[in-house]
Biopython code that builds the backbone (N, CA, C, O; Angstrom):
import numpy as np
from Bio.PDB.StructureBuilder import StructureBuilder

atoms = [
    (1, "UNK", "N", (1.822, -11.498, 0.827)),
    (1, "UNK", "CA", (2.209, -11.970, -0.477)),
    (1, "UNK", "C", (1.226, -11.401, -1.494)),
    (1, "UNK", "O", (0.018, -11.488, -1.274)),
    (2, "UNK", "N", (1.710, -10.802, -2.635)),
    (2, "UNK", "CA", (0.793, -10.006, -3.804)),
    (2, "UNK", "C", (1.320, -10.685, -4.694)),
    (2, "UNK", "O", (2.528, -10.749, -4.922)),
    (3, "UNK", "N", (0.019, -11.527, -5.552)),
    (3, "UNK", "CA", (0.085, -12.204, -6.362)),
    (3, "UNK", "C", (-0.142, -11.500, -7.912)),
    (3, "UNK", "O", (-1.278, -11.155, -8.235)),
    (4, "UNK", "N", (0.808, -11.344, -8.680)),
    (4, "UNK", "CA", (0.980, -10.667, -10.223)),
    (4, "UNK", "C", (0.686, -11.309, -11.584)),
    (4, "UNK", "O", (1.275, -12.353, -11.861)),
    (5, "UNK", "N", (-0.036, -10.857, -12.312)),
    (5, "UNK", "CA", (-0.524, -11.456, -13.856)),
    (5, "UNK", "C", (0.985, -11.735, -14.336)),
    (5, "UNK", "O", (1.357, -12.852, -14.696)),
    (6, "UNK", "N", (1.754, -10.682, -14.304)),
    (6, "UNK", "CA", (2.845, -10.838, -15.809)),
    (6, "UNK", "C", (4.072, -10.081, -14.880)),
    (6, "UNK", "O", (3.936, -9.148, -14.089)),
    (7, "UNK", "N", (5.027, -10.647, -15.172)),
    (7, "UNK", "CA", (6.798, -10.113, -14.625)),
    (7, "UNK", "C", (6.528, -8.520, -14.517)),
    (7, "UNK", "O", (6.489, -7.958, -13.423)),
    (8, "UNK", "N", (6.364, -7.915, -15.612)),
    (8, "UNK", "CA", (6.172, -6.854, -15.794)),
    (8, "UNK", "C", (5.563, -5.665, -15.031)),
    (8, "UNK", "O", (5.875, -4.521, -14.701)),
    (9, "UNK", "N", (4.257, -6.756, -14.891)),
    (9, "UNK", "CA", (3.347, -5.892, -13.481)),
    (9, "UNK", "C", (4.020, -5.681, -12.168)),
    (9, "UNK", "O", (4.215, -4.571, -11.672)),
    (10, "UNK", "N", (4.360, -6.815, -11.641)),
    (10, "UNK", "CA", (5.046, -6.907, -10.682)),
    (10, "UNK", "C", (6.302, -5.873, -10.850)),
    (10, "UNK", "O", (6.171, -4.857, -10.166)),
    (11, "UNK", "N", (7.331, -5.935, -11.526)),
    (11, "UNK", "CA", (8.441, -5.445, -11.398)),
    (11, "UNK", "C", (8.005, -3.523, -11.582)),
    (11, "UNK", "O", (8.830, -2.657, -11.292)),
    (12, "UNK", "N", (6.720, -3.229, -12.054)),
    (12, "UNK", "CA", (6.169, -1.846, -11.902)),
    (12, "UNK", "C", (5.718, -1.802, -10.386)),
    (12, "UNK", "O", (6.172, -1.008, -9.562)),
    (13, "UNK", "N", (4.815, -2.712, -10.151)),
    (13, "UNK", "CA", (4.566, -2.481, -8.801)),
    (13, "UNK", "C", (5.383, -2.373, -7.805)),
    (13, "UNK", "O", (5.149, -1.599, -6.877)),
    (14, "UNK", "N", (6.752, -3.341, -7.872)),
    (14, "UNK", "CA", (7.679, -2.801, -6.632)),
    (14, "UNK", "C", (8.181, -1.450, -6.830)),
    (14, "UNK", "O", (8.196, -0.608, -5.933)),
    (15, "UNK", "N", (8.623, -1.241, -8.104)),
    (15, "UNK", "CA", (8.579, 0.505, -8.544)),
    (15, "UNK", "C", (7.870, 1.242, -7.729)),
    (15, "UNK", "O", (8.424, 1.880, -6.834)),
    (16, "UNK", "N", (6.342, 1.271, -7.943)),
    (16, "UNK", "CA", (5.496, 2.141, -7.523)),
    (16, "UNK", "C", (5.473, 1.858, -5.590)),
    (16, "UNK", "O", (5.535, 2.778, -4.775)),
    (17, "UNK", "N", (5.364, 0.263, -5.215)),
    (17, "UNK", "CA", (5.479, 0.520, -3.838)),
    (17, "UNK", "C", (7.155, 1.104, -3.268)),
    (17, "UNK", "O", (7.211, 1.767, -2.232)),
    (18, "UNK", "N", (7.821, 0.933, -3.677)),
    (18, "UNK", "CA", (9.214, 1.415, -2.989)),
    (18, "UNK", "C", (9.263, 3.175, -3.670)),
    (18, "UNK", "O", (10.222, 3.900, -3.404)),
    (19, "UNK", "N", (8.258, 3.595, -4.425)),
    (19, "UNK", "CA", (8.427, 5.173, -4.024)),
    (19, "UNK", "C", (8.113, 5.734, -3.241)),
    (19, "UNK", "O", (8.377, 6.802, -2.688)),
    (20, "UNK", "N", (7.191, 4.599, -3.138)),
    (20, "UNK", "CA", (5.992, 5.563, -1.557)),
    (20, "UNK", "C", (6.673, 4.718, -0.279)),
    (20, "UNK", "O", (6.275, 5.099, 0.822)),
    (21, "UNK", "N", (7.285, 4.027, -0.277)),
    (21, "UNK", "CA", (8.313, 3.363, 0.504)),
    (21, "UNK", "C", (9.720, 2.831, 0.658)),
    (21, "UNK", "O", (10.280, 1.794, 1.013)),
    (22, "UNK", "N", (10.066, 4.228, 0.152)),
    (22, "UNK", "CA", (11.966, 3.423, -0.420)),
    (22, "UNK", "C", (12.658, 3.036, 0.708)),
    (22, "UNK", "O", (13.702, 2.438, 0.449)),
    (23, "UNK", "N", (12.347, 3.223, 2.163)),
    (23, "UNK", "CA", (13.292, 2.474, 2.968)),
    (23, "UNK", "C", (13.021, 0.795, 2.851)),
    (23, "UNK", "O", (13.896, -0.017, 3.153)),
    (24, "UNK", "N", (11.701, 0.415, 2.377)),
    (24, "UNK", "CA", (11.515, -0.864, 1.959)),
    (24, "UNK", "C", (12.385, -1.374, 0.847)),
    (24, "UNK", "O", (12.665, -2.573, 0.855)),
    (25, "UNK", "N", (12.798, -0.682, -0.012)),
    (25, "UNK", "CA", (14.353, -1.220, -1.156)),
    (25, "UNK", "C", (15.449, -1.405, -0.365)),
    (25, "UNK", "O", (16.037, -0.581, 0.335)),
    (26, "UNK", "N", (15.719, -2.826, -0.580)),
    (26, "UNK", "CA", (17.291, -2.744, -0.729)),
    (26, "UNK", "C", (17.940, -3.259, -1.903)),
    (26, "UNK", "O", (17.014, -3.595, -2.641)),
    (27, "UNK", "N", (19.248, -3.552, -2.586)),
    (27, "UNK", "CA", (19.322, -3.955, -3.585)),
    (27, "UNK", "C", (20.364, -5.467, -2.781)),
    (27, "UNK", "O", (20.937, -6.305, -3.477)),
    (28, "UNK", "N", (20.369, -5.469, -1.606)),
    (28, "UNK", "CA", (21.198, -6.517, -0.845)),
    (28, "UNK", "C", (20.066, -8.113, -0.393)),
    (28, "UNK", "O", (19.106, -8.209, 0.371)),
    (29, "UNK", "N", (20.497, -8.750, -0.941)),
    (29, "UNK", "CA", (19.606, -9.968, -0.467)),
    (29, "UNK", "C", (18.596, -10.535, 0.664)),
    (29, "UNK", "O", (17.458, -10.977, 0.826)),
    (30, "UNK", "N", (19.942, -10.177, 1.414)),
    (30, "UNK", "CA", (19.622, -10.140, 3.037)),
    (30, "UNK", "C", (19.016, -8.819, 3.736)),
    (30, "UNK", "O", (19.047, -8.644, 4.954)),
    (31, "UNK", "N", (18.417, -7.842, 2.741)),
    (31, "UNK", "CA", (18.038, -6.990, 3.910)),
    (31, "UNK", "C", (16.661, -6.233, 2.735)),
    (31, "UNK", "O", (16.757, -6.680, 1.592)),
    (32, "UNK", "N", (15.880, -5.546, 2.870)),
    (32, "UNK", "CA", (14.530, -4.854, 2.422)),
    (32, "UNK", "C", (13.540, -5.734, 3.224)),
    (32, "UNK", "O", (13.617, -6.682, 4.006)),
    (33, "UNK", "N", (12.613, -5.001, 2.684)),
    (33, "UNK", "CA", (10.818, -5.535, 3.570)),
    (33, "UNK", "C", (10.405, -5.960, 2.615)),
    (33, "UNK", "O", (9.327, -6.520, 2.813)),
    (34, "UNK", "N", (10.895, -5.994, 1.109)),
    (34, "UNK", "CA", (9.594, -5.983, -0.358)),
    (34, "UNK", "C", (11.076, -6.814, -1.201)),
    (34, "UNK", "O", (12.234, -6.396, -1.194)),
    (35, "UNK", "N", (10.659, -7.808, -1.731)),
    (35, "UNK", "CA", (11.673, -8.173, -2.797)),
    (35, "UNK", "C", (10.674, -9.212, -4.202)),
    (35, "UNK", "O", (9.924, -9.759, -3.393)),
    (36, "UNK", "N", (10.397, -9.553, -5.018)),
    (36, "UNK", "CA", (10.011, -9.734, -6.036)),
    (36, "UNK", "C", (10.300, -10.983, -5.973)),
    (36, "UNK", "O", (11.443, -11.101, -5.531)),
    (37, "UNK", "N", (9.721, -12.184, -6.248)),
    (37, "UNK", "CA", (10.906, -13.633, -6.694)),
    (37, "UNK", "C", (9.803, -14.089, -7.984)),
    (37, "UNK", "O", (8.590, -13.927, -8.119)),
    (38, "UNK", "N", (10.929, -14.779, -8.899)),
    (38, "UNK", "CA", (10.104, -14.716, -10.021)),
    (38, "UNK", "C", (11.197, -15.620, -10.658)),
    (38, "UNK", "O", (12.351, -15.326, -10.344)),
    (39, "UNK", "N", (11.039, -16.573, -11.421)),
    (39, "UNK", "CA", (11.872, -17.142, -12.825)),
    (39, "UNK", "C", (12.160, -15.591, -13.631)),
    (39, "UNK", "O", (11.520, -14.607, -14.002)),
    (40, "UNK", "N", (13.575, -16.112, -13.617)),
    (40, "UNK", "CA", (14.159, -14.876, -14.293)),
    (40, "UNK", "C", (15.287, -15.629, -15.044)),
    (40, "UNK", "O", (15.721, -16.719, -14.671)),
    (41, "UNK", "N", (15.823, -14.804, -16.377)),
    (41, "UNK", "CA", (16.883, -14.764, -17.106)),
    (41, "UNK", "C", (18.364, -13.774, -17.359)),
    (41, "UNK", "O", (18.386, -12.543, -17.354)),
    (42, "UNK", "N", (19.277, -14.482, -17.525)),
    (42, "UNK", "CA", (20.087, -13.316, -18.000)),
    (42, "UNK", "C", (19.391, -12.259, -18.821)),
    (42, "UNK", "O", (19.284, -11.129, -18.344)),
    (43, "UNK", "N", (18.968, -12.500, -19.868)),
    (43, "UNK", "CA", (18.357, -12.466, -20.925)),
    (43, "UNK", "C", (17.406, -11.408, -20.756)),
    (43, "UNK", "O", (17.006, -11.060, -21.867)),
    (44, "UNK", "N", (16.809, -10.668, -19.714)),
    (44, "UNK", "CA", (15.563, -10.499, -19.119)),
    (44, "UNK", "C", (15.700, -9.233, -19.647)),
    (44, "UNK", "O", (16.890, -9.004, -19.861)),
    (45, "UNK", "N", (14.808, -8.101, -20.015)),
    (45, "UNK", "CA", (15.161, -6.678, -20.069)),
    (45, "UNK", "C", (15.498, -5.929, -18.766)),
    (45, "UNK", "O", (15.110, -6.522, -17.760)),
    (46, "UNK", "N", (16.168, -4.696, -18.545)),
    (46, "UNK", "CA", (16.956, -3.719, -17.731)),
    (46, "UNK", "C", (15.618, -3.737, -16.755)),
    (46, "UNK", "O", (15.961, -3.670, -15.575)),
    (47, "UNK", "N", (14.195, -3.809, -16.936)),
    (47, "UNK", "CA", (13.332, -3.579, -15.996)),
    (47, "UNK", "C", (12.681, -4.449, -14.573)),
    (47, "UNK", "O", (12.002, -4.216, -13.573)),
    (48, "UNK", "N", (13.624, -5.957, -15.460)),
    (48, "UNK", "CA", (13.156, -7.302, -14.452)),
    (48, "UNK", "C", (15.060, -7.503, -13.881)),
    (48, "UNK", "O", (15.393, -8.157, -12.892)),
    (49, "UNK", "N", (15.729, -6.990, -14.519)),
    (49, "UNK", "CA", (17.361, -7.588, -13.980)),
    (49, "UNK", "C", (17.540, -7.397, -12.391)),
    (49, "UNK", "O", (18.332, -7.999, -11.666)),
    (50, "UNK", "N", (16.495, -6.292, -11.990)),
    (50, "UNK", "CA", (17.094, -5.958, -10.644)),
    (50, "UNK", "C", (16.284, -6.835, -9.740)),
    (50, "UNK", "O", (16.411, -6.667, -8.527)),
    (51, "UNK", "N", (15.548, -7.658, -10.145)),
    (51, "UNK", "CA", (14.870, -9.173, -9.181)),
    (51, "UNK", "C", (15.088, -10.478, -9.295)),
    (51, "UNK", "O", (14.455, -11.409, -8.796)),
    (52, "UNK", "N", (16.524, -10.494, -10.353)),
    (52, "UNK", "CA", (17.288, -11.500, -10.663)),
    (52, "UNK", "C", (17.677, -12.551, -9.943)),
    (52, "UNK", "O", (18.707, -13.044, -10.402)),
    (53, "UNK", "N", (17.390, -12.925, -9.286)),
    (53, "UNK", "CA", (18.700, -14.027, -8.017)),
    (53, "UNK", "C", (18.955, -15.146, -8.347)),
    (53, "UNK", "O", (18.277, -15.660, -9.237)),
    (54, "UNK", "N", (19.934, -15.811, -7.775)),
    (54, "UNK", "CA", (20.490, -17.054, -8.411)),
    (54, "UNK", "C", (19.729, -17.850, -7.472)),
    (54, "UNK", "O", (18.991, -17.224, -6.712)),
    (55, "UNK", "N", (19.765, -19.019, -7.386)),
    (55, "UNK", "CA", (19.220, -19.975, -6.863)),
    (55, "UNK", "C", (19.518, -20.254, -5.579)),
    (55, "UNK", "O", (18.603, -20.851, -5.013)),
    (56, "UNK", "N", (20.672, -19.992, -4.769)),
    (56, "UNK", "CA", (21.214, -20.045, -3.591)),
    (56, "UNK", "C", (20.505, -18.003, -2.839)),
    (56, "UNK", "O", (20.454, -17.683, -1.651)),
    (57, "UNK", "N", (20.028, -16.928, -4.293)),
    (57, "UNK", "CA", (19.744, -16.114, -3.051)),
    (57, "UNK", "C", (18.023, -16.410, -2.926)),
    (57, "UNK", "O", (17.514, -16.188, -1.828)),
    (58, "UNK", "N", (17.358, -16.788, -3.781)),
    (58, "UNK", "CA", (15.964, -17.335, -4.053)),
    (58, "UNK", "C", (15.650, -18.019, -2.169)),
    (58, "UNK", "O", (14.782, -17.624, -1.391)),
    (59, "UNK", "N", (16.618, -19.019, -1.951)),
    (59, "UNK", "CA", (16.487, -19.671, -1.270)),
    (59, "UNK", "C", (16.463, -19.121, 0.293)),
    (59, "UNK", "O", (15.642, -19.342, 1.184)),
    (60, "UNK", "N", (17.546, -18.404, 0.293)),
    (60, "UNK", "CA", (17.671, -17.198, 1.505)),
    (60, "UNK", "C", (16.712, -16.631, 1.668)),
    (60, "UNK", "O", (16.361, -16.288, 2.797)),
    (61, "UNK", "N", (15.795, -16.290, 0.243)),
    (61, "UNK", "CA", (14.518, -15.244, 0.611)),
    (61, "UNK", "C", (13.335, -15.975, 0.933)),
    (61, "UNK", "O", (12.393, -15.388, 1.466)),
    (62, "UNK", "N", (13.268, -17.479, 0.605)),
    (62, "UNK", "CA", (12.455, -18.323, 1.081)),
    (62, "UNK", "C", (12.493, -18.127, 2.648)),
    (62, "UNK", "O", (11.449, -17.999, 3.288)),
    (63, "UNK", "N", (13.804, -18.109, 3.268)),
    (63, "UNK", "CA", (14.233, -18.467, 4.639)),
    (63, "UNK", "C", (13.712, -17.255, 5.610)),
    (63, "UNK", "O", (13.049, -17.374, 6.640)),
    (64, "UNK", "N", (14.215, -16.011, 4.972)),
    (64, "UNK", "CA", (13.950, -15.095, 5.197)),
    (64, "UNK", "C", (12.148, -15.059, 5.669)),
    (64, "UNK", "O", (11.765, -14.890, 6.827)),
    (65, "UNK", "N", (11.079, -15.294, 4.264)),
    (65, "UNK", "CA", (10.103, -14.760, 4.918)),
    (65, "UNK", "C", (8.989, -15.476, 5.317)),
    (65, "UNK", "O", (7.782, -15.245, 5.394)),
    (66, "UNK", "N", (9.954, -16.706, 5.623)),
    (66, "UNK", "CA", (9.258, -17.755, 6.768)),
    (66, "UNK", "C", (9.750, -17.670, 8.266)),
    (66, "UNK", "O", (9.370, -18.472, 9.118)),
    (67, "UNK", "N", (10.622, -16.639, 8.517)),
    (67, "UNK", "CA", (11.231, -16.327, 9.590)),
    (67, "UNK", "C", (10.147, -15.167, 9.950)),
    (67, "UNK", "O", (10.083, -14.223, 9.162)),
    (68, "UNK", "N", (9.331, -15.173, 11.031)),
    (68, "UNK", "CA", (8.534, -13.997, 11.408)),
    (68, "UNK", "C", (9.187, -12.614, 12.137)),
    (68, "UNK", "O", (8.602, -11.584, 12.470)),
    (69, "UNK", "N", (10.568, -12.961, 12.256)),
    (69, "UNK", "CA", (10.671, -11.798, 12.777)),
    (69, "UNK", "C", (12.463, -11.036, 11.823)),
    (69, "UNK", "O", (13.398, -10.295, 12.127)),
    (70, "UNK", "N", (12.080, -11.715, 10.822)),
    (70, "UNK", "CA", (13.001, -10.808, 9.605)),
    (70, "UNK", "C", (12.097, -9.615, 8.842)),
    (70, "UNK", "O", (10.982, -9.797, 8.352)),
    (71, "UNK", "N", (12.614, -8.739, 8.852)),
    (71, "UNK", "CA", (12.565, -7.255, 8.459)),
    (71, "UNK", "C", (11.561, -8.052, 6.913)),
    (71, "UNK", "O", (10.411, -7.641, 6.750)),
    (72, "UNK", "N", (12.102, -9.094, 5.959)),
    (72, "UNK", "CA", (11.167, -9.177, 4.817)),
    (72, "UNK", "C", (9.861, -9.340, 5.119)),
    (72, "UNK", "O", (9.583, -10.272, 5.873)),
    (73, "UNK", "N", (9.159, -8.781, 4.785)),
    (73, "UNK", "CA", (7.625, -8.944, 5.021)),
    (73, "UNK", "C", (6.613, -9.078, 4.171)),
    (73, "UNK", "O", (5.574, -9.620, 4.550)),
    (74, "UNK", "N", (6.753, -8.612, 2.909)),
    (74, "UNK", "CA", (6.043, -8.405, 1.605)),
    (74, "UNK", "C", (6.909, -8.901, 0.249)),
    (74, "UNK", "O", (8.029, -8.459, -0.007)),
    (75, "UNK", "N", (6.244, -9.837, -0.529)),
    (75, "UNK", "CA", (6.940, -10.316, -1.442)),
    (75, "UNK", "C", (5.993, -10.265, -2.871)),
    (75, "UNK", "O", (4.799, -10.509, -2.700)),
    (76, "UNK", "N", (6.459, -9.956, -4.310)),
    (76, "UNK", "CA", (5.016, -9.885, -4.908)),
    (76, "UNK", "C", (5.916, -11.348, -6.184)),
    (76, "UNK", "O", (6.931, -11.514, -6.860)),
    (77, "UNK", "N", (4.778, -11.964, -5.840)),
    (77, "UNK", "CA", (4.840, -13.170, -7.055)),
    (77, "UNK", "C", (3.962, -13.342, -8.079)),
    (77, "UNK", "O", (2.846, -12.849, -8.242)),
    (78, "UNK", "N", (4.897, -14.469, -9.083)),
    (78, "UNK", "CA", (4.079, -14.823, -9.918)),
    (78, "UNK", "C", (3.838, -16.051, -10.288)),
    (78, "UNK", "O", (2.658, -16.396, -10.355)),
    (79, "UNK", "N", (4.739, -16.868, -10.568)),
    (79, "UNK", "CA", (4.729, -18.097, -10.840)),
    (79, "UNK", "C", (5.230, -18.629, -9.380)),
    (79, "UNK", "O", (4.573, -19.450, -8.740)),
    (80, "UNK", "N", (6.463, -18.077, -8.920)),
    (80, "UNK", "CA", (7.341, -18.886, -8.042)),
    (80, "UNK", "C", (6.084, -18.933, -6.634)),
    (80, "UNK", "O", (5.126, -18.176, -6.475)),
    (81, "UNK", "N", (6.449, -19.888, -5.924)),
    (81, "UNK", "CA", (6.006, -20.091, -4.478)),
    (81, "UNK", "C", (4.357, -19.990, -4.165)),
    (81, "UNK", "O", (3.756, -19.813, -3.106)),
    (82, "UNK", "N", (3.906, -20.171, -5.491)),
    (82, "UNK", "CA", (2.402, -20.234, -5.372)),
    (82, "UNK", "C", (2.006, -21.418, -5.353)),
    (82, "UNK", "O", (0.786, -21.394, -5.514)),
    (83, "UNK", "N", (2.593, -23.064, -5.178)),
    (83, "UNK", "CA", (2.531, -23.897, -4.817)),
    (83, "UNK", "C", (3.377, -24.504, -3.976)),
    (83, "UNK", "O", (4.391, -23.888, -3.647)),
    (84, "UNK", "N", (3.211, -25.404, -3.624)),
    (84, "UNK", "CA", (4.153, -25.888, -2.498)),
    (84, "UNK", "C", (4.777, -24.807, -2.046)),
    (84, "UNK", "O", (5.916, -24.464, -2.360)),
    (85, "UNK", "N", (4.175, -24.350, -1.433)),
    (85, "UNK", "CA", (4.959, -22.948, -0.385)),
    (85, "UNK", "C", (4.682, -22.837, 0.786)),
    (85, "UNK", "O", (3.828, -21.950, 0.818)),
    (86, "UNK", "N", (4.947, -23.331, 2.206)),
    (86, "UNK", "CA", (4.250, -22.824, 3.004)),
    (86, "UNK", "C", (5.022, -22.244, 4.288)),
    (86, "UNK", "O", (5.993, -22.676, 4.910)),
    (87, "UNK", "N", (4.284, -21.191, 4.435)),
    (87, "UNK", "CA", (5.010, -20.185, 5.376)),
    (87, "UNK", "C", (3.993, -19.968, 6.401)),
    (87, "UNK", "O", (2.979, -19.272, 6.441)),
    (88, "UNK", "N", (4.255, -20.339, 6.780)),
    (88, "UNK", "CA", (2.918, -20.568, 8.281)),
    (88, "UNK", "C", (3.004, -19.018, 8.998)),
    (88, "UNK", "O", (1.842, -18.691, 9.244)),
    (89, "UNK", "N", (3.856, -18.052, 9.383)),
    (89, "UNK", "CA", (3.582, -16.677, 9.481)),
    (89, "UNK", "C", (2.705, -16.519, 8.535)),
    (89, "UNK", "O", (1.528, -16.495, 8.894)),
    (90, "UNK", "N", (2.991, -16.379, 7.184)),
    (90, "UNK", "CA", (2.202, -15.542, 5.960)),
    (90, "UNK", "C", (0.830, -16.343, 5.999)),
    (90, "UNK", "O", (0.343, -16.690, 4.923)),
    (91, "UNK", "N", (0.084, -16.700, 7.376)),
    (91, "UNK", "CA", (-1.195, -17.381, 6.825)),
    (91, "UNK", "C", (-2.029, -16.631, 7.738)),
    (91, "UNK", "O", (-3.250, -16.792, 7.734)),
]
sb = StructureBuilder()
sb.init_structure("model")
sb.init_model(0)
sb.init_chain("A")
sb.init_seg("    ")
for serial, (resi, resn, name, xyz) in enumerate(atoms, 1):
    if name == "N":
        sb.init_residue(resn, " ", resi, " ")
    sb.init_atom(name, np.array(xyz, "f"), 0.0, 1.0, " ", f" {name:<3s}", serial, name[0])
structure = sb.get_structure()
């Protein structure tokens, strides 16, 4: 888990890690190694839309990378899941 100052950073950093690792992108819920979770808006600019999820896929990715042997492995946050979070793999 990589913890981010500002949306912004983060949503550069998965940029920069999925160049040097694009089989880690997916744009499908259920499948990448790296996905972003973050309070997000419609509203958001073109640079944060693609880490958007609704609340039912948020939750999947919770499921996901408390499951130790799902392909997600790396997640970069900011606000979300830095409390009450616990994923006993990720410790």
């Amino acid at each position: 888990m990589i913890v981010a100052m500002s949306r912004d950073i983060y949503a550069h950093l998965y940029n920069a890690i999925t160049a040097i690792r694009p089989e880690w992108h997916d744009t499908n819920v259920e499948k990448g190694a790296l996905k972003v979770i973050m309070t997000a808006s419609v509203a958001d600019k073109p640079l944060l839309q693609a880490h958007n999820y609704n609340k039912v896929q948020k939750e999947r990715l919770e499921k996901r990378f408390k499951d130790p042997n799902d392909s997600l492995k790396l997640v970069i946050v900011r606000d979300m899941w830095l409390t009450g979070f616990d994923a006993p793999c990720a410790h």
